[in-house]
N, CA and C atoms as a LAMMPS dump frame, in Angstrom:
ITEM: TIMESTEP
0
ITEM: NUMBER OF ATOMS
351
ITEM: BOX BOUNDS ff ff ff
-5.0000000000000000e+02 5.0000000000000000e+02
-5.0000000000000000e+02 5.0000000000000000e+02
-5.0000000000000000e+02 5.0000000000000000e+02
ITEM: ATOMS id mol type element x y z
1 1 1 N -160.995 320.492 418.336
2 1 2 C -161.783 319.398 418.847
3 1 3 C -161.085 318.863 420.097
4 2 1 N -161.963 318.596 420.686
5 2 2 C -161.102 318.399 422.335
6 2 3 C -160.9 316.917 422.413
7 3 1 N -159.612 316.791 422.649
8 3 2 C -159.681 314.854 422.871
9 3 3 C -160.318 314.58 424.421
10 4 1 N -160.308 313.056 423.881
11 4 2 C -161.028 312.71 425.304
12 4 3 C -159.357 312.321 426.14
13 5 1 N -159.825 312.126 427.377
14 5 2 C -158.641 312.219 427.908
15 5 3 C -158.781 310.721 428.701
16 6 1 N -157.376 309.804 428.438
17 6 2 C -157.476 308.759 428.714
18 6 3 C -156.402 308.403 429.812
19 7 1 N -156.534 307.632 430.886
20 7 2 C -155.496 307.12 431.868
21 7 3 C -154.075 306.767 430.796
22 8 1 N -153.206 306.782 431.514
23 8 2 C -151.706 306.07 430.694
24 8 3 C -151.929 304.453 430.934
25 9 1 N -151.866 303.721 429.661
26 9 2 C -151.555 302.532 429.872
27 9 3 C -153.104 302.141 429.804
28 10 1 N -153.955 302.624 429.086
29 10 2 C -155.631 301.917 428.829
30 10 3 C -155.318 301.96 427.313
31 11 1 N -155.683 300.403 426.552
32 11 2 C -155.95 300.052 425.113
33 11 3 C -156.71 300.954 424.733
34 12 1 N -156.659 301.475 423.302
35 12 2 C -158.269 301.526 422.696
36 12 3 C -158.751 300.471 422.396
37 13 1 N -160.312 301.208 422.002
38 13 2 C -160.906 299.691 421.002
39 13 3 C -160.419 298.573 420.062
40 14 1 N -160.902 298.146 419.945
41 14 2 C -160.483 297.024 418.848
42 14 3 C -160.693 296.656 417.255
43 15 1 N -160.07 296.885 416.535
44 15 2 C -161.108 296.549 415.261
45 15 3 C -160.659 294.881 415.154
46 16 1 N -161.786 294.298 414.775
47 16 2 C -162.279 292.235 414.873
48 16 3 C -162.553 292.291 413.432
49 17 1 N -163.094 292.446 413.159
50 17 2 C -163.959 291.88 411.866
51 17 3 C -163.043 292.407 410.564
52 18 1 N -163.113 291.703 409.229
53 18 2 C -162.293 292.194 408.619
54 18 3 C -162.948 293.363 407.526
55 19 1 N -164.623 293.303 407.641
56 19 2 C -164.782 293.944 407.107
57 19 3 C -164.588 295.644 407.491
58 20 1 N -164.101 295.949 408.631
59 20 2 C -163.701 297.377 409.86
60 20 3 C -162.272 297.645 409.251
61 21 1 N -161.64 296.283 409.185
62 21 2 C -160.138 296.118 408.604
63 21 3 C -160.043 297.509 406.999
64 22 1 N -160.843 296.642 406.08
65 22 2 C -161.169 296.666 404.872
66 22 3 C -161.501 297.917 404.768
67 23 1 N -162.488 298.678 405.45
68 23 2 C -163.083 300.286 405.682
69 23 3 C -161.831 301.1 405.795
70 24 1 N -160.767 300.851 406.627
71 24 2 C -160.026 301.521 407.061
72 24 3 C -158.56 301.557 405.411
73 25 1 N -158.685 300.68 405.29
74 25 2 C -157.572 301.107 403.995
75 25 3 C -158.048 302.203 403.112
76 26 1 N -159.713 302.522 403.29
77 26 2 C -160.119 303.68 402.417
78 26 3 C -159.375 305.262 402.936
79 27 1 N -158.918 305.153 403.719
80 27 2 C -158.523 306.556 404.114
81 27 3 C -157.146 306.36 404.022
82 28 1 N -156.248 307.436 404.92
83 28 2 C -155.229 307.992 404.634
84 28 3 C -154.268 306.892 404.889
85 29 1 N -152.846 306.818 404.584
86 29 2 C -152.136 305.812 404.688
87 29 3 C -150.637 306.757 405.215
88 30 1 N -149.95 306.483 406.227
89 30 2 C -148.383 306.86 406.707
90 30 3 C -147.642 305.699 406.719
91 31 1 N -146.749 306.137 405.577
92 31 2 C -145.685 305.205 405.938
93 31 3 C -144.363 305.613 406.678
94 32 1 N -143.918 304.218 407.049
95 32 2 C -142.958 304.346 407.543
96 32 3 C -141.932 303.385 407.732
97 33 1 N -140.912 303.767 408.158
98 33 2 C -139.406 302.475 407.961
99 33 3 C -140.048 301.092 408.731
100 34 1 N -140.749 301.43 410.203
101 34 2 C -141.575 300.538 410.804
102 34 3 C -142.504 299.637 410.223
103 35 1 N -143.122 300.567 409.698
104 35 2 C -144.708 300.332 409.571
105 35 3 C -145.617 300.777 409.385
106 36 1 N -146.755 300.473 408.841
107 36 2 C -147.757 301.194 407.769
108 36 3 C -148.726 301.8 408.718
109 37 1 N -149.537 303.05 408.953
110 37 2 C -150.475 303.594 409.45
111 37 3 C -151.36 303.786 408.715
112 38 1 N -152.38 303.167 408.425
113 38 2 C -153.853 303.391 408.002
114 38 3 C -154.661 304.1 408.786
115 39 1 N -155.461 305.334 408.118
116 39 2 C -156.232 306.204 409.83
117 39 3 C -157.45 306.365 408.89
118 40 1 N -158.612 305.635 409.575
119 40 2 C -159.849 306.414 408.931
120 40 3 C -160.611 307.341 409.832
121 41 1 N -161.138 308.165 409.444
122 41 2 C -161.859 309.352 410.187
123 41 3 C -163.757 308.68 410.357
124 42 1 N -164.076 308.275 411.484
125 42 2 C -165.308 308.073 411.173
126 42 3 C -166.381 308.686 411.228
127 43 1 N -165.909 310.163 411.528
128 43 2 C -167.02 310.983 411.587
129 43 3 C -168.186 310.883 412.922
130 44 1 N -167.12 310.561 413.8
131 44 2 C -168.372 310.332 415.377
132 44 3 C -167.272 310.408 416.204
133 45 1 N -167.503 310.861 417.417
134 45 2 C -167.256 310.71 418.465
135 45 3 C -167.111 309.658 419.558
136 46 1 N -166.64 308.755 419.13
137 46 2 C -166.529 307.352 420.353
138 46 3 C -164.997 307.117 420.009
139 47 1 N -165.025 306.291 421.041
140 47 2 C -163.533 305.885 421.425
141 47 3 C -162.47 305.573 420.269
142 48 1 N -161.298 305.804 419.914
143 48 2 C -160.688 305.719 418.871
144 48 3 C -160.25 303.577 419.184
145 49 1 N -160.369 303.218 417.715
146 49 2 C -160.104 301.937 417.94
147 49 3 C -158.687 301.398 416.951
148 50 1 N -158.068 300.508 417.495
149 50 2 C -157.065 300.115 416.752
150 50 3 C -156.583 298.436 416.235
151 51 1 N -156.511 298.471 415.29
152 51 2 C -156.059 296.634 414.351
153 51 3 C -154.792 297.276 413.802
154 52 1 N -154.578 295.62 414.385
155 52 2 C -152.922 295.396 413.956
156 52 3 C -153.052 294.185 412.664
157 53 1 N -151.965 294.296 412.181
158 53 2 C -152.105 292.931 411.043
159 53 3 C -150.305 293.053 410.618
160 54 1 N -149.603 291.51 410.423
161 54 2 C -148.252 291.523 409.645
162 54 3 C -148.082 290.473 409.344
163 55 1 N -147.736 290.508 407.826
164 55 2 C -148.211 289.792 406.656
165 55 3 C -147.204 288.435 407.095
166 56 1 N -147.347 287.727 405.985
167 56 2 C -146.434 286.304 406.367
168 56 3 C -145.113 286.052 405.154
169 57 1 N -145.212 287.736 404.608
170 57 2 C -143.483 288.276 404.175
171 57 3 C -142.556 288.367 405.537
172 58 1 N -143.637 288.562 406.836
173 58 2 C -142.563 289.412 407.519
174 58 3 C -142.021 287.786 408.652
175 59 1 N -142.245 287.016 408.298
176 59 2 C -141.602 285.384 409.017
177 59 3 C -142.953 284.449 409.415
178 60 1 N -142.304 283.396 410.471
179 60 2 C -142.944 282.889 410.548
180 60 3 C -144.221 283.204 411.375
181 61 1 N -145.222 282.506 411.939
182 61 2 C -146.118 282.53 413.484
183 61 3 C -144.882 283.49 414.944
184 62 1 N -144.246 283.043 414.873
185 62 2 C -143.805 283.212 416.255
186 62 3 C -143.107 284.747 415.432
187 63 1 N -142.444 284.784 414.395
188 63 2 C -142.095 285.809 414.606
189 63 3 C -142.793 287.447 414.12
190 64 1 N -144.237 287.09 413.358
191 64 2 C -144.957 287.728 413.513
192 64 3 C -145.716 288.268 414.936
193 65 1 N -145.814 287.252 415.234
194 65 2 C -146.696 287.319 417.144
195 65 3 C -145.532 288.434 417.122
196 66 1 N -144.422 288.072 417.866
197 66 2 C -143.529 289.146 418.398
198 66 3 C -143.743 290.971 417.94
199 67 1 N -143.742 290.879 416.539
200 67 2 C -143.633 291.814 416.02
201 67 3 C -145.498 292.677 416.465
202 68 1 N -146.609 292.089 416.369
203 68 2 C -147.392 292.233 416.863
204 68 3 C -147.854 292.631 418.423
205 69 1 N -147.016 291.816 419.265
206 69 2 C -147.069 292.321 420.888
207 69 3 C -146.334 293.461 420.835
208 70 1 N -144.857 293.789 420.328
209 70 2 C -144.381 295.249 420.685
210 70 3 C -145.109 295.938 419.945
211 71 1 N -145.871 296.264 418.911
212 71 2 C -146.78 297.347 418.785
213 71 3 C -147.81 297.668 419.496
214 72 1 N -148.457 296.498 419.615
215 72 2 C -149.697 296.303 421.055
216 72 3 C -148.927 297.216 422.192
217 73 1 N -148.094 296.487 422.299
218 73 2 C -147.273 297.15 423.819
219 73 3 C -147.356 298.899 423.44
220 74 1 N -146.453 298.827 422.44
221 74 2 C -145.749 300.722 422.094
222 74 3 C -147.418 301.779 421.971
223 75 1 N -148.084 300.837 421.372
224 75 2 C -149.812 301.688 421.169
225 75 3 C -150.4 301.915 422.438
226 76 1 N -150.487 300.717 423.525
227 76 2 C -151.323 300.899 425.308
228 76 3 C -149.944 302.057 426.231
229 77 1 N -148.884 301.733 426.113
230 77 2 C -148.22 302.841 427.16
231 77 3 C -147.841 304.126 426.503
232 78 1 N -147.538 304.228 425.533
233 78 2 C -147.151 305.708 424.806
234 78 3 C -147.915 306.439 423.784
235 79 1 N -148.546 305.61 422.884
236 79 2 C -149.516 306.387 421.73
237 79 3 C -151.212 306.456 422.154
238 80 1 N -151.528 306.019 422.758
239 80 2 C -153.161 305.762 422.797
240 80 3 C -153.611 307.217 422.968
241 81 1 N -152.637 307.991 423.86
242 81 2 C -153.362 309.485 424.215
243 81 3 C -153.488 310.231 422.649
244 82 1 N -152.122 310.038 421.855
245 82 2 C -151.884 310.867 420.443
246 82 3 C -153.42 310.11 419.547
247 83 1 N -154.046 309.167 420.063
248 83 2 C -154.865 308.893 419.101
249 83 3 C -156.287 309.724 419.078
250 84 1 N -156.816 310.226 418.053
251 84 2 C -158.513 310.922 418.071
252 84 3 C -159.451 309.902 417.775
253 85 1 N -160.363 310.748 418.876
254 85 2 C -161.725 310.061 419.141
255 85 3 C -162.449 309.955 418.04
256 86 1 N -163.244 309.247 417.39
257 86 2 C -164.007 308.605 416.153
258 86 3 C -163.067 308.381 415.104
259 87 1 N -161.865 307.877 415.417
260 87 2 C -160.796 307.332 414.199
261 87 3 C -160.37 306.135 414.609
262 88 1 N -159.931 305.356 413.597
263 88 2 C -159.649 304.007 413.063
264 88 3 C -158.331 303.794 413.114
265 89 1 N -157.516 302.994 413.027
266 89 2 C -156.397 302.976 413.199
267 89 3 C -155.904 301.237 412.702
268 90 1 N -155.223 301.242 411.51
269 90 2 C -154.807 300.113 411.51
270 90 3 C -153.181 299.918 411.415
271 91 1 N -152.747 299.232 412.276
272 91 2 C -151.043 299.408 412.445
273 91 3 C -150.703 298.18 410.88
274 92 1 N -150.043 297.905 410.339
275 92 2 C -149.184 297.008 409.423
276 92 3 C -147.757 297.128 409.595
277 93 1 N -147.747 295.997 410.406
278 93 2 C -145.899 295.903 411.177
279 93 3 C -145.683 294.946 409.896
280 94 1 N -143.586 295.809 410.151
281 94 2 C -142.821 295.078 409.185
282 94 3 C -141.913 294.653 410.117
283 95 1 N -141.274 293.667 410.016
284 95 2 C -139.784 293.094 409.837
285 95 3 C -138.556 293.856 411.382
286 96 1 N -138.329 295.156 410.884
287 96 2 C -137.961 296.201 411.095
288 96 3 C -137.778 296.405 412.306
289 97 1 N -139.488 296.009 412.959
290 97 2 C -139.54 296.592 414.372
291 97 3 C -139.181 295.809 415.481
292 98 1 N -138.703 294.603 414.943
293 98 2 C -138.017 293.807 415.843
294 98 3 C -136.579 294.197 416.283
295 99 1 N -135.998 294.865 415.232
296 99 2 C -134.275 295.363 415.014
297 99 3 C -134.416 296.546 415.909
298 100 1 N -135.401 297.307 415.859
299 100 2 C -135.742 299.068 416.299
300 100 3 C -135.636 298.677 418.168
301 101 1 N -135.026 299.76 419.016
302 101 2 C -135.319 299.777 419.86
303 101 3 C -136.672 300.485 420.526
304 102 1 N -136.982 300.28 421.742
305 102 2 C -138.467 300.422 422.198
306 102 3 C -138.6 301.649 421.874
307 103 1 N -137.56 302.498 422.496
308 103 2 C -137.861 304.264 422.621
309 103 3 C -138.208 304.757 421.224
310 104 1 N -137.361 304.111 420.142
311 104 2 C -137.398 304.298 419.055
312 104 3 C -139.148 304.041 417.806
313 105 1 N -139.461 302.752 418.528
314 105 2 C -141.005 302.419 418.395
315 105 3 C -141.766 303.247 418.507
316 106 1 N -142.099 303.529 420.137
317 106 2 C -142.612 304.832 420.79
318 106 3 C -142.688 305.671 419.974
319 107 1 N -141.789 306.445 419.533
320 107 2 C -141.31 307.889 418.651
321 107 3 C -142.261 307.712 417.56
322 108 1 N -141.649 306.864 417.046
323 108 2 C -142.404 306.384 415.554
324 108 3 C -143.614 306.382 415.579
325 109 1 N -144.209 305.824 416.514
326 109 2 C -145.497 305.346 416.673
327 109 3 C -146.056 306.816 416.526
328 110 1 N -145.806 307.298 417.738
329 110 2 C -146.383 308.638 417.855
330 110 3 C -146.589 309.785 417.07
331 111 1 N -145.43 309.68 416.718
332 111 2 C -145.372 311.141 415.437
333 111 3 C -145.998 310.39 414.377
334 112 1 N -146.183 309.305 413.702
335 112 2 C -147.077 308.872 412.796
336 112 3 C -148.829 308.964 412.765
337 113 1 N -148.995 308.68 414.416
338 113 2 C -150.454 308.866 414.596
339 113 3 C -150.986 310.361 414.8
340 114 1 N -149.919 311.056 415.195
341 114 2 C -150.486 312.667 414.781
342 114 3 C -150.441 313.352 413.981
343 115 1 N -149.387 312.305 412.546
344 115 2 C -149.531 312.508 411.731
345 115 3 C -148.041 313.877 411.049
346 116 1 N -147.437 313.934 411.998
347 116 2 C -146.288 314.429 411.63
348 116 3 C -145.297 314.063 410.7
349 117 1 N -144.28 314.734 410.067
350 117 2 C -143.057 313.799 409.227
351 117 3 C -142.318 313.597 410.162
């Protein structure tokens, strides 16, 4: 299947609603020391979209936000290309990825969304 081919540094979609959230825990799940990868397959061809979420185990407001922008960040400059078109994507940041350096994010990120060990 041919990916679509995207500029470096363009978001995917977005998942908003929680019921898109909720759809997506039905499929496959990667874990990792980071952080949880939820991937649903939607069976179409449009733009691959991605939700973030980290729970309020992992601190307070501010230090969730944080943990939330470097995945935002590590997903728009390095993973968005590794992602397929008509799939779902929900990130679940831990704790972790605040300690992790960037390059190290990156890595993670990536080999998780293609699904590698």
């Amino acid at each position: 299947m041919p990916r679509a081919v995207k500029p470096s540094g363009s978001q995917p979609g977005r998942l908003l609603k929680r019921a898109e959230f909720l759809a997506v825990r039905r499929g496959e799940k990667r874990r990792g020391r980071l952080f949880l990868l939820e991937v649903l397959d939607r069976d179409d061809n449009k733009a691959p979209r991605a939700g973030y979420t980290v729970s309020k185990k992992v601190g307070n407001a501010v230090v969730r936000n944080r943990v939330r922008r470097r995945l935002k960040e590590a997903v728009r400059t390095h993973a968005t290309h590794d992602m397929q078109p008509g799939c779902d994507y929900v990130i679940v940041g831990r704790k972790d990825v605040l300690g992790a350096t960037f390059d190290q994010l990156k890595t993670e990120l990536s080999r998780r969304i293609r699904g590698s060990r």
